[in-house]
Structures are given as structure tokens and as C-alpha cells.
C-alpha positions in Angstrom: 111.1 92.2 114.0 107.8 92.2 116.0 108.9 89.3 117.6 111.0 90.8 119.7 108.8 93.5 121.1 105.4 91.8 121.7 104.4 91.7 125.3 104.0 88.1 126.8 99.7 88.5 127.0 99.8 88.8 123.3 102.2 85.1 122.9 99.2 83.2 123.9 96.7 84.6 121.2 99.5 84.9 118.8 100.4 81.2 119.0 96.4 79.8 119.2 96.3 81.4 115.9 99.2 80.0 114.4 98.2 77.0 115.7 94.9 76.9 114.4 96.3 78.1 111.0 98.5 75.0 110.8 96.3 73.0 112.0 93.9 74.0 109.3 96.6 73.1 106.7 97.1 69.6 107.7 93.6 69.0 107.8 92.0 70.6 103.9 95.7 70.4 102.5 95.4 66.8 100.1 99.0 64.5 100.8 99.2 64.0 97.0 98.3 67.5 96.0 100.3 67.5 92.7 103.2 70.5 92.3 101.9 73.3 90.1 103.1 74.4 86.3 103.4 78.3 87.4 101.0 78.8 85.2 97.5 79.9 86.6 94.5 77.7 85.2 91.2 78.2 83.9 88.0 76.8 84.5 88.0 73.8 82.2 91.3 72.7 83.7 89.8 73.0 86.9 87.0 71.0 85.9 89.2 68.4 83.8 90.9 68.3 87.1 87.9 68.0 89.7 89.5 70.2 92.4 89.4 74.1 92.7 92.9 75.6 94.9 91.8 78.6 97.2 93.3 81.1 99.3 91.4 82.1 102.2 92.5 84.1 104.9 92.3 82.5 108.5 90.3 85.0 110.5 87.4 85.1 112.1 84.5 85.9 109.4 86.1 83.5 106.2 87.8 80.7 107.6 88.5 79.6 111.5 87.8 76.6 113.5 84.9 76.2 116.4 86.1 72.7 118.0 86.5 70.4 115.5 84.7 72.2 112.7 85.0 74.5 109.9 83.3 77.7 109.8 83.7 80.9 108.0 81.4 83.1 105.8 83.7 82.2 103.0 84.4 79.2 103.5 81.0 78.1 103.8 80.5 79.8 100.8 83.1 78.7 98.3 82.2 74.6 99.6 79.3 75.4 98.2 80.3 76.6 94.7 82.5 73.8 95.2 79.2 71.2 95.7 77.5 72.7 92.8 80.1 72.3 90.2 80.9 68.8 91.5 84.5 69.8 92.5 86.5 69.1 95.8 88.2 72.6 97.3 91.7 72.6 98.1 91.6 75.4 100.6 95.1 76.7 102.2 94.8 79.1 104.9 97.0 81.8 103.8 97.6 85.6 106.9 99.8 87.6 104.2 97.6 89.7 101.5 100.8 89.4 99.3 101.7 85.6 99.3 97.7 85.0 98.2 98.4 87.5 95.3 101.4 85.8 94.1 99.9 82.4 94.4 97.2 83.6 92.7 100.1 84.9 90.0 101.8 81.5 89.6 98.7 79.3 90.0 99.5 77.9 92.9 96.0 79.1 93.9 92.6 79.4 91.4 91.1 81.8 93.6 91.5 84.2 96.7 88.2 83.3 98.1 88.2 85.9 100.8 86.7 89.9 101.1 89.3 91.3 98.6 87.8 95.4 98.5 87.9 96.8 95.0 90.5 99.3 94.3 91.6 100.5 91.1 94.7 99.6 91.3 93.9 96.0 91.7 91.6 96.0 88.9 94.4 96.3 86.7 96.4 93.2 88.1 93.2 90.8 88.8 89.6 90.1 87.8 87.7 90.4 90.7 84.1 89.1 91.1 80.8 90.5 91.6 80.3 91.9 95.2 80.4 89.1 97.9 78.9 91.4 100.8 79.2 94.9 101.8 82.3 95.4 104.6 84.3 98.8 105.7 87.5 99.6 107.1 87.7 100.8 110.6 90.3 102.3 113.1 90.8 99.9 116.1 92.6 101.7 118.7 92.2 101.7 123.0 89.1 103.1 124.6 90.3 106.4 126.5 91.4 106.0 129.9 90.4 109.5 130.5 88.3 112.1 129.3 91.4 114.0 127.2 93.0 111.2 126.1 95.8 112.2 123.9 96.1 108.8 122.3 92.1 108.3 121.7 91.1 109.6 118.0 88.0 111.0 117.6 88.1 112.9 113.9 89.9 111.9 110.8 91.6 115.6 111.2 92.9 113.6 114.6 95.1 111.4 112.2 97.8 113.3 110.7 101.1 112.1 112.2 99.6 109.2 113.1 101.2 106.0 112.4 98.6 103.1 111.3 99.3 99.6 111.4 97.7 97.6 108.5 98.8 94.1 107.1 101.5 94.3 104.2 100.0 94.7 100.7 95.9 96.2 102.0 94.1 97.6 99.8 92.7 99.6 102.8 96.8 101.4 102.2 95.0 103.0 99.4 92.3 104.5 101.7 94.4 105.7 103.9 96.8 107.5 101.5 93.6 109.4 100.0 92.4 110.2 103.8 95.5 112.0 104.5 95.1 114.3 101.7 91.8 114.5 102.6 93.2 116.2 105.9 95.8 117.7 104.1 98.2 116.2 106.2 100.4 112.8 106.7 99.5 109.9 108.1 102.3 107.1 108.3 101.7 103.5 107.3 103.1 100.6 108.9 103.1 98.0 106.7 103.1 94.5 109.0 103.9 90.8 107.2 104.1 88.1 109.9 100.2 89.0 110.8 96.5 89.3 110.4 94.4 91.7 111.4 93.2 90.0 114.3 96.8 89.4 115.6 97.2 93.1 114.8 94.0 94.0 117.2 95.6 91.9 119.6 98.6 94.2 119.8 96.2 97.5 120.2 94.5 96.1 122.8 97.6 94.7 124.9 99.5 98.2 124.4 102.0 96.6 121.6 101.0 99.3 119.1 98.6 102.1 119.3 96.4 102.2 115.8 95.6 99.5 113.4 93.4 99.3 110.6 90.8 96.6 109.9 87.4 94.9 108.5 84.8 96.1 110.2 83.4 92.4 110.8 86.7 91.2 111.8 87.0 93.7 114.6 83.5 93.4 115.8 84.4 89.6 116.1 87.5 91.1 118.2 85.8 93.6 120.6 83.4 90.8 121.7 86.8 89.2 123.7 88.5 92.6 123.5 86.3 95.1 125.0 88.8 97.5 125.8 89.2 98.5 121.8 87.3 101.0 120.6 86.1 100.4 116.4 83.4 103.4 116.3 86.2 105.3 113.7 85.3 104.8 109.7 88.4 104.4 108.0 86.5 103.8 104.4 83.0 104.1 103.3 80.9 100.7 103.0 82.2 99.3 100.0 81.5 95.7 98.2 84.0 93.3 98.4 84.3 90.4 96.0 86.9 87.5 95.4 89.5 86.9 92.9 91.1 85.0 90.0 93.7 85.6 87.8 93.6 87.7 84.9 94.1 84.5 82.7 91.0 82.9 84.4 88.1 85.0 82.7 86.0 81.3 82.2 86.7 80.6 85.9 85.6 84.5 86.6 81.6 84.0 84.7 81.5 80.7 86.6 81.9 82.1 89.7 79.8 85.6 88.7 76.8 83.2 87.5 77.0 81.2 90.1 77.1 84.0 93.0 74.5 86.1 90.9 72.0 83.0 91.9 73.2 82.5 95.3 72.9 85.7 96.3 68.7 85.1 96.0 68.7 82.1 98.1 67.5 81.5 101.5 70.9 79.7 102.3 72.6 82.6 101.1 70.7 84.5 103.5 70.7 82.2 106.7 75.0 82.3 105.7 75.6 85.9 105.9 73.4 86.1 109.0 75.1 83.9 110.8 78.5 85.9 110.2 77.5 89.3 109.5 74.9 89.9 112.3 
């Protein structure tokens, strides 16, 4: 349906980034990766088996490519989990929040190695991990062309009847819905499937749509080719985010808590999440 209405500057980033996604999957994707059972796996199956399945979203703070390499905060950090377990990573780069959940669900994937915030309501339907790094949710919109811009929002009380553009299935949808009765007031949702959130800050900053809402890091990443956004507007408190597994991977869950529990001390650790979360 967006198809249809995006302006031709937002076709070239658009495309790069399906491209690069695809791309992506050719290259971690194994040829003889065997069909899965629906049925999501534990940790000794995943060590009887010697390779771990993740989900990571392709963006630019966990997964993207710089030339010919890999990077990515999580991706550099789940190769190596990988390296200290002695296991390979079957990584699929994977834009829509709810096809990573249902993978997760039928064990096509192990793990959504990506920031996953920690709401309450997906407590119930995943075990998540100890906190990965502190992120927050902010409101990209369009620097004001002039000084009483109606467009530009500059208070949360600025938001009611406010439509919000956020990726289908966000746990930042949960924020947002407490925010408006915060304000006493409504503030509509527009739940979007066919993209990430940096296709979505694309579209704010070509005119496509007016308000979306994202990772703080992700949009920071954004502005620095995008300076006519504006991300100074909290959406959410700093929060910890953490990765998942099913809820019939508790094993798999204390390997990963240990293991990021240790990490978390080390100077690799350290020179990682400086390098993505400057």
C-alpha cells in the first residue's frame, strides 16, 4: 500500500536496503540449512547440532554491511557467543518485528538477537535476556521550516491527534498507548509491515509521512545523512533492552544470561558498544 505513495527520493534508499538485506541472506544463509521440525529447540540441541539460528534485524546498530563486511553491535556480539560455545551462527536478516516472533514460535529461529525492549506483555509470550545495553524511543519528525511550525512537535501534550508511524508489532506501541493517556488524549498508531525503522525515517525526512517512532541509536545513525530530522523528542524513558528465546528454551536462556553476565566486564565488550553506541 506504501508502495504506491512513496516519492521517487525515497526509491533509492528503499531499494539499497533491500538490497543489502538480500544480499545479507545469500551470504550468512548455509545452502544445506536443513528444514525445521516447528518445534523451537533448546540448548543441547543446539549444541548436538553445532549451529545457533538468529534473527537480527538489518539496521544500522545490529546488523548492516560497510563494503564487503559485517558489522553491527549485535552481530558482533552474538559471533562471539557463537566463538565461545564453539558453534557456527546461522544469522537471517529479518525488517518485520512479527515474522522474528513467529520464527522464534516455530523454531525456525533460536534466538532474536536484536534490542527487543522489555514490556510486560512480552514477558508473558518470551524469555528475554538480561539487559544488552540501555536504548530509548524517540520521535523522528522534520526540523521546523519556520518558527510556528504547525507540524513540528515540541511537548508530548503536542501529540494528541497525532498519527505515529512505528513498525508492525513494537513494543514501543505499548509506550505510546500509555503516553496518550498520559495526555489524556489520542494519539493514532500506524502500524507499518513492509519496513524498518530506518526506511520509516526515510519517509519523514523526504515528506512521505510526518511522525515516526524509533531507537534512539538507529536515528542518530539516520540524522548523520538526514539532517533535516529532528530526534530531540523522548518517546520512552531509557530502558534496557535484551534478546530473546522461546519460552521452551530456558537452557538456551542461562547460556546466554551467563555468558552476557561475563561479557559485559570485558574490555571487548567495552571497545563493541563504543564503537556503535558513541
Amino acid at each position: 500500500m506504501y508502495l504506491k505513495r512513496l516519492s521517487p527520493k525515497i526509491w533509492k534508499y528503499v531499494a539499497v536496503a533491500l538490497a543489502g538485506s538480500l544480499i545479507t541472506t545469500f551470504v550468512l544463509q548455509h545452502e544445506d540449512t536443513p528444514a525445521v521440525d516447528n518445534t523451537p529447540r533448546d540448548y543441547p540441541a543446539i549444541a548436538a547440532d553445532g549451529i545457533l539460528r538468529a534473527a537480527l534485524e538489518y539496521n544500522s546498530i545490529s546488523l548492516h554491511k560497510e563494503g564487503d563486511t559485517l558489522s553491527g553491535f549485535d552481530y558482533e556480539l552474538i559471533g562471539a557467543f557463537a566463538r565461545d560455545h564453539n558453534l557456527q551462527v546461522d544469522i537471517t536478516p529479518e525488517m518485520s518485528f512479527e515474522k522474528r516472533l513467529e520464527g522464534l514460535a516455530t523454531g525456525k529461529y533460536d534466538l532474536i538477537a536484536n534490542g527487543i525492549l522489555a514490556t510486560s506483555e512480552l514477558k508473558d509470550s518470551l524469555l528475554l535476556t538480561i539487559p544488552i545495553a540501555l536504548t530509548k524511543e524517540v520521535l523522528v519528525q522534520r526540523k521546523p521550516t519556520e518558527e510556528n511550525d504547525s507540524l513540528f512537535i515540541r511537548t508530548h501534550l503536542s501529540l494528541a491527534k497525532r498519527t505515529l508511524h512505528v513498525v508492525k508489532g513494537s513494543p514501543s506501541i505499548l509506550r505510546i498507548r500509555h503516553l496518550g493517556d498520559e495526555i489524556a488524549d489520542t494519539i493514532y498508531i500506524k502500524e507499518v509491515e513492509m519496513y524498518g525503522p530506518e526506511q520509516l525515517i526515510a519517509m519523514v525526512a523526504h515528506g512521505d509521512i510526518d511522525y515516526a517512532v524509533c531507537d534512539e541509536q538507529i536515528a542518530r545513525a539516520a540524522a548523520e545523512s538526514t539532517p533535516q530530522i529532528d530526534i530531540s523528542t523522548d518517546i520512552s524513558f531509557t530502558q534496557f533492552y535484551s534478546w530473546a528465546v522461546s519460552k521452551k528454551s530456558p537452557a538456551l536462556l542461562d547460556s546466554l544470561d551467563t555468558w552476557i553476565e561475563d561479557f559485559k566486564q570485558s574490555r571487548k565488550y567495552q571497545k563493541i558498544h563504543r564503537k556503535y553506541y558513541k
